[in-house]
N, CA, C and O atoms as a GROMACS GRO file, in nm:
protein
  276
    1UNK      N    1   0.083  -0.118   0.000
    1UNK     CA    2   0.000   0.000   0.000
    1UNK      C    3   0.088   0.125   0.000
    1UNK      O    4   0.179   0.142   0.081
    2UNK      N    5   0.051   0.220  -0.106
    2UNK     CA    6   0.073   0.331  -0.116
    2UNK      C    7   0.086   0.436  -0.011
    2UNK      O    8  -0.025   0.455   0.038
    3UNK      N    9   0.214   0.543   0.064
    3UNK     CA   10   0.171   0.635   0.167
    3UNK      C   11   0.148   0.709   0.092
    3UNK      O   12   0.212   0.719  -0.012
    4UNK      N   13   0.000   0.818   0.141
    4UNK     CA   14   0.019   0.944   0.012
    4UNK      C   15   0.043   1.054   0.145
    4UNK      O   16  -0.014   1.163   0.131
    5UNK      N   17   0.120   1.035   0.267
    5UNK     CA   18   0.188   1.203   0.302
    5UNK      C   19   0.275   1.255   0.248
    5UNK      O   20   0.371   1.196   0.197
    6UNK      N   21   0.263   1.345   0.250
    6UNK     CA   22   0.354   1.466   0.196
    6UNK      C   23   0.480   1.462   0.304
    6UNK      O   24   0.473   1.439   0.424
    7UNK      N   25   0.580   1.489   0.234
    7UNK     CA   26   0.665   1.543   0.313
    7UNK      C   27   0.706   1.617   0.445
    7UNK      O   28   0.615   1.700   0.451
    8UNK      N   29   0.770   1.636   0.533
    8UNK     CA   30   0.762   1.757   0.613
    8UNK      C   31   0.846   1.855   0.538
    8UNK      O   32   0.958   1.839   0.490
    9UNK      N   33   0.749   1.984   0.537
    9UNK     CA   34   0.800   2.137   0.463
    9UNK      C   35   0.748   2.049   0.296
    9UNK      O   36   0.808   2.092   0.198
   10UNK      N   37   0.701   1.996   0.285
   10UNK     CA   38   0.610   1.981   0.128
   10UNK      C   39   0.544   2.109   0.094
   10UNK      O   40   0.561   2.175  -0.008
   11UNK      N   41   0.455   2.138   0.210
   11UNK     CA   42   0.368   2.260   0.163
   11UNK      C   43   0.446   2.383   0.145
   11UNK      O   44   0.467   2.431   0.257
   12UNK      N   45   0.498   2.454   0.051
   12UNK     CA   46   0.528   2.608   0.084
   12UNK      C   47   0.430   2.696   0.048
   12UNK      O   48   0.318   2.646   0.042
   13UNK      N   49   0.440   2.832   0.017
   13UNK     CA   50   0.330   2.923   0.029
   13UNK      C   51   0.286   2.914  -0.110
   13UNK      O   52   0.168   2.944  -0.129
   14UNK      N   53   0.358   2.877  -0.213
   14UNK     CA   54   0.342   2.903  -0.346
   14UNK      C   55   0.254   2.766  -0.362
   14UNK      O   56   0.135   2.773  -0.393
   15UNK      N   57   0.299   2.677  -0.346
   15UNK     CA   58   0.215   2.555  -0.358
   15UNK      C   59   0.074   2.521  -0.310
   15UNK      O   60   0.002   2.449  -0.378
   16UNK      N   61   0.018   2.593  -0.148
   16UNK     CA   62  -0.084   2.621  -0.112
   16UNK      C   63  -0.160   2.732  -0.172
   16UNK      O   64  -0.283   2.741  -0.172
   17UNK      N   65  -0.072   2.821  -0.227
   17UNK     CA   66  -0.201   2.932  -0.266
   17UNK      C   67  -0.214   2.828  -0.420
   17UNK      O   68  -0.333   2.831  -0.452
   18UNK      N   69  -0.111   2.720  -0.546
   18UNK     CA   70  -0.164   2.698  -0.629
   18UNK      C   71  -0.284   2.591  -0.602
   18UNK      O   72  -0.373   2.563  -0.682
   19UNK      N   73  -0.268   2.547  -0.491
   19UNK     CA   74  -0.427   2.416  -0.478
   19UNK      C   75  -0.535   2.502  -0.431
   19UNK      O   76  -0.651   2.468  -0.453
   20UNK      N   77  -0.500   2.645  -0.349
   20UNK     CA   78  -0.604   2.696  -0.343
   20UNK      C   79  -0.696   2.721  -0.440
   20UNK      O   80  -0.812   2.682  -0.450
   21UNK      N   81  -0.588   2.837  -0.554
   21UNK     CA   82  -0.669   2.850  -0.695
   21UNK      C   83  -0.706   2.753  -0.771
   21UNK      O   84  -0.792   2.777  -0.856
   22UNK      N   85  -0.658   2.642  -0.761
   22UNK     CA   86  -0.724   2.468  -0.858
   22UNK      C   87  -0.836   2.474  -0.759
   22UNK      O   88  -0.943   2.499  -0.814
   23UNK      N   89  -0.844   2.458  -0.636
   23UNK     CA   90  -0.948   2.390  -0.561
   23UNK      C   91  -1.121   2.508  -0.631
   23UNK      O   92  -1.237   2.467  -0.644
   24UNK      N   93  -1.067   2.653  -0.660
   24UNK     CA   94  -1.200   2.768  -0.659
   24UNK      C   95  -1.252   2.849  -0.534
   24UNK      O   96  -1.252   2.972  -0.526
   25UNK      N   97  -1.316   2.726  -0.398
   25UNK     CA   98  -1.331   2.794  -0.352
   25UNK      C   99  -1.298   2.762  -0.236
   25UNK      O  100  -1.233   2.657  -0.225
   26UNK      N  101  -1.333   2.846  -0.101
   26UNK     CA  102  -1.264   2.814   0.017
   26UNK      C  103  -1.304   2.705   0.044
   26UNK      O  104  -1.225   2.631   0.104
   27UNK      N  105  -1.419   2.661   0.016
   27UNK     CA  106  -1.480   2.550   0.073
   27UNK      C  107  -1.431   2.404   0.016
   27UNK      O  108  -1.434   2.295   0.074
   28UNK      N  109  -1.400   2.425  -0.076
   28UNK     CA  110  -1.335   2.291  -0.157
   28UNK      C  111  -1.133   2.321  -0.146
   28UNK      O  112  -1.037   2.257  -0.188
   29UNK      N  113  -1.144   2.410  -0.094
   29UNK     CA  114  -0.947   2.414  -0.025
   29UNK      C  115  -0.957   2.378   0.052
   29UNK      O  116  -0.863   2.310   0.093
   30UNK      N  117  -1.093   2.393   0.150
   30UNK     CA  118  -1.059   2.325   0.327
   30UNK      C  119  -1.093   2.196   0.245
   30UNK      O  120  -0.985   2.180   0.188
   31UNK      N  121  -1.157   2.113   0.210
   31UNK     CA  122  -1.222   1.973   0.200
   31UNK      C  123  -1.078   1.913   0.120
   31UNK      O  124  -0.976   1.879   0.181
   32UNK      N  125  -1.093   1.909  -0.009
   32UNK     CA  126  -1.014   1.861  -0.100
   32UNK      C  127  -0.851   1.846  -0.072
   32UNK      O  128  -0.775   1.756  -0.107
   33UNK      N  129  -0.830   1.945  -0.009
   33UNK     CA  130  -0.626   2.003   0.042
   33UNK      C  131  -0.636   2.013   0.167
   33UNK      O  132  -0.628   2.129   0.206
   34UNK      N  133  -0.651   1.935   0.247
   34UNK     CA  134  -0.667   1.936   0.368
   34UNK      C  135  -0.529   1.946   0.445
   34UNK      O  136  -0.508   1.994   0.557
   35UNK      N  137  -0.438   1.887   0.355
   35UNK     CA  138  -0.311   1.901   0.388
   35UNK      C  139  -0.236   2.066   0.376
   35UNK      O  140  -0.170   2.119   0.465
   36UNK      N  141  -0.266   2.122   0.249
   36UNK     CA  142  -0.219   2.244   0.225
   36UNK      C  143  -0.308   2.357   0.314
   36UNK      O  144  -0.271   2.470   0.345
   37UNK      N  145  -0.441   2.290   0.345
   37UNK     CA  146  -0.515   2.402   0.450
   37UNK      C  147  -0.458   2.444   0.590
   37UNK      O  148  -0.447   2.558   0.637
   38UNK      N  149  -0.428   2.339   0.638
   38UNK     CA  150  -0.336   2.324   0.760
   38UNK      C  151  -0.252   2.400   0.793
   38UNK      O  152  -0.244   2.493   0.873
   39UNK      N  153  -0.151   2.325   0.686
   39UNK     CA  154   0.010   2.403   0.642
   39UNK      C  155  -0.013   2.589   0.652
   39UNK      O  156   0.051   2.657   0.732
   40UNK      N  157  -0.109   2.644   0.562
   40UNK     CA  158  -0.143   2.736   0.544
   40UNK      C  159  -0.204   2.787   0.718
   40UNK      O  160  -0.176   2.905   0.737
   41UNK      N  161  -0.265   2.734   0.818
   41UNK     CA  162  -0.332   2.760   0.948
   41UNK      C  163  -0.196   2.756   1.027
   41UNK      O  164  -0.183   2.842   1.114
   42UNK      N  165  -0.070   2.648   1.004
   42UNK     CA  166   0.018   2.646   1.079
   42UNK      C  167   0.080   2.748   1.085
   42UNK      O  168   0.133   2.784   1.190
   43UNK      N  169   0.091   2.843   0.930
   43UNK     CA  170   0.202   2.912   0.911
   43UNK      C  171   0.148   3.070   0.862
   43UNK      O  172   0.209   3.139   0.781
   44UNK      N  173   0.010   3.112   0.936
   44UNK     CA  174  -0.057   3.198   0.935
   44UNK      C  175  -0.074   3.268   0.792
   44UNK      O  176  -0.101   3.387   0.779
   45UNK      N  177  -0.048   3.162   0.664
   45UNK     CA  178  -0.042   3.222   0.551
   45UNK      C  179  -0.243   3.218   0.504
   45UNK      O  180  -0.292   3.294   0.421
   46UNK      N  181  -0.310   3.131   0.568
   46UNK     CA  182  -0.429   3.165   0.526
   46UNK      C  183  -0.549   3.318   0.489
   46UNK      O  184  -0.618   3.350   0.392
   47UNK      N  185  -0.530   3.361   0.589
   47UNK     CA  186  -0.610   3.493   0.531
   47UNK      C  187  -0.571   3.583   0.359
   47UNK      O  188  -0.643   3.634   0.273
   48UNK      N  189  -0.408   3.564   0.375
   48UNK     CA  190  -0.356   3.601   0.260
   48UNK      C  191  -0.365   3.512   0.123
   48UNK      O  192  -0.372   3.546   0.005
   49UNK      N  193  -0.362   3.410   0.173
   49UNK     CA  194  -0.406   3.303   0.039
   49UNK      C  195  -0.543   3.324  -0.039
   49UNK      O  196  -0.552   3.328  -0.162
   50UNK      N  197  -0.680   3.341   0.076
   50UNK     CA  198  -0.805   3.359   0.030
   50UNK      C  199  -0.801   3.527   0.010
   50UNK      O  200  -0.905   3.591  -0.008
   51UNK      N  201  -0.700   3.573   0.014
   51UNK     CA  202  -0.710   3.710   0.004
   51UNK      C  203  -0.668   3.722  -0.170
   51UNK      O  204  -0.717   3.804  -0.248
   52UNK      N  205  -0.582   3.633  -0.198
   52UNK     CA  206  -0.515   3.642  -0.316
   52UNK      C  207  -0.607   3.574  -0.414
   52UNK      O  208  -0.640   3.614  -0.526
   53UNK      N  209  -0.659   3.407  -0.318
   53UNK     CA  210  -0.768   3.353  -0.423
   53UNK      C  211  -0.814   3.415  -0.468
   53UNK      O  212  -0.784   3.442  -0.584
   54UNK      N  213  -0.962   3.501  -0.372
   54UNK     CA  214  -1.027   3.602  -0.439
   54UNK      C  215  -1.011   3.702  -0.552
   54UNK      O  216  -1.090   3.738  -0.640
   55UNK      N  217  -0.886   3.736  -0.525
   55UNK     CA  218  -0.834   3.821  -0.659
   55UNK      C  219  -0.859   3.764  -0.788
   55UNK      O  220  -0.943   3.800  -0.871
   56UNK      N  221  -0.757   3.649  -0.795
   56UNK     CA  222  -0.786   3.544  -0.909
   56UNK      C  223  -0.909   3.548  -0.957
   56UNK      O  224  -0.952   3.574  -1.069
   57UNK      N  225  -0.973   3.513  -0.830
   57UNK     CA  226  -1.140   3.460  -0.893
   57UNK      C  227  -1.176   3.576  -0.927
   57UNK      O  228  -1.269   3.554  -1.004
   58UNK      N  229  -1.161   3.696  -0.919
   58UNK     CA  230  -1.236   3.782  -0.958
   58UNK      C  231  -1.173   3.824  -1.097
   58UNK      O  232  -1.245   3.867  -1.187
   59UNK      N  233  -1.054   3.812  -1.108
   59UNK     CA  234  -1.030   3.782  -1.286
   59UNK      C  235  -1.038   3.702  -1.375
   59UNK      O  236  -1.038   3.743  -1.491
   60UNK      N  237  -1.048   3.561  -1.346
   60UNK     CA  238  -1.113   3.506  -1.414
   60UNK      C  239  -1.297   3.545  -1.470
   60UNK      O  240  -1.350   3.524  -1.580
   61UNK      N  241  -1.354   3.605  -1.347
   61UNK     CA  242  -1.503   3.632  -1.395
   61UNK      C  243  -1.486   3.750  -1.458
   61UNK      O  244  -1.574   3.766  -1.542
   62UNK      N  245  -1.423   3.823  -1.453
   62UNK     CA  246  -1.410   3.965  -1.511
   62UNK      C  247  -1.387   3.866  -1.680
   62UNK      O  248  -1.490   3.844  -1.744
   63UNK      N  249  -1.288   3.828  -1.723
   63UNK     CA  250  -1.246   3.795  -1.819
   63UNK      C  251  -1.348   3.717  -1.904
   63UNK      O  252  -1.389   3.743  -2.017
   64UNK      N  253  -1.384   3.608  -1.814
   64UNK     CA  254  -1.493   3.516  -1.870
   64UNK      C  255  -1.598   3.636  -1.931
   64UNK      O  256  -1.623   3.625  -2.051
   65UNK      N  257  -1.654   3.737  -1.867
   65UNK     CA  258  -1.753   3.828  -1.870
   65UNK      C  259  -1.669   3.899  -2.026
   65UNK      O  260  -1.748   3.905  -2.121
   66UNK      N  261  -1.556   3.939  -2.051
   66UNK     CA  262  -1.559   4.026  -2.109
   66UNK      C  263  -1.584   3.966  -2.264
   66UNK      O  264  -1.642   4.013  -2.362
   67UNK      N  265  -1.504   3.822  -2.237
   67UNK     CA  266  -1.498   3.743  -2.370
   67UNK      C  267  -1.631   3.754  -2.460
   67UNK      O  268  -1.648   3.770  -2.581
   68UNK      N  269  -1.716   3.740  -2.353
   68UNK     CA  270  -1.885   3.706  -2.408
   68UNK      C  271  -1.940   3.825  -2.441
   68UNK      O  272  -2.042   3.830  -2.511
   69UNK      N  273  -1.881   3.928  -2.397
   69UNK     CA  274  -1.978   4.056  -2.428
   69UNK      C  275  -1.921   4.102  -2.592
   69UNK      O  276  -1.972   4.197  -2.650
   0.00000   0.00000   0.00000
């Protein structure tokens, strides 16, 4: 049988904010990356991650929006 942990120091900041933006939304970063959510709670990088998600997400809808108009 397969271990699937991560490393210790696997998670860095760049790697949690990219599963953040794959995951969409907060709610599927806490569920899905449970590992990188953590990492991110251990190392007080969370507020800034969903701070940054949000950004993202809000350019992607900006963009999606502009394509269509």
């Amino acid at each position: 049988m397969e271990n699937k942990t991560k490393p210790k120091g696997y998670w860095t900041y760049e790697k949690c904010l990219k599963a953040a933006i794959e995951q969409g939304t907060r709610n599927n970063f806490r569920i899905k990356a449970s590992g990188a959510t953590k990492s991110a709670i251990r190392n007080n990088w969370l507020d800034k991650i969903y701070k940054e998600m949000n950004h993202f997400l809000f350019l992607k809808v900006n963009y999606a929006y502009v394509c269509r108009v």
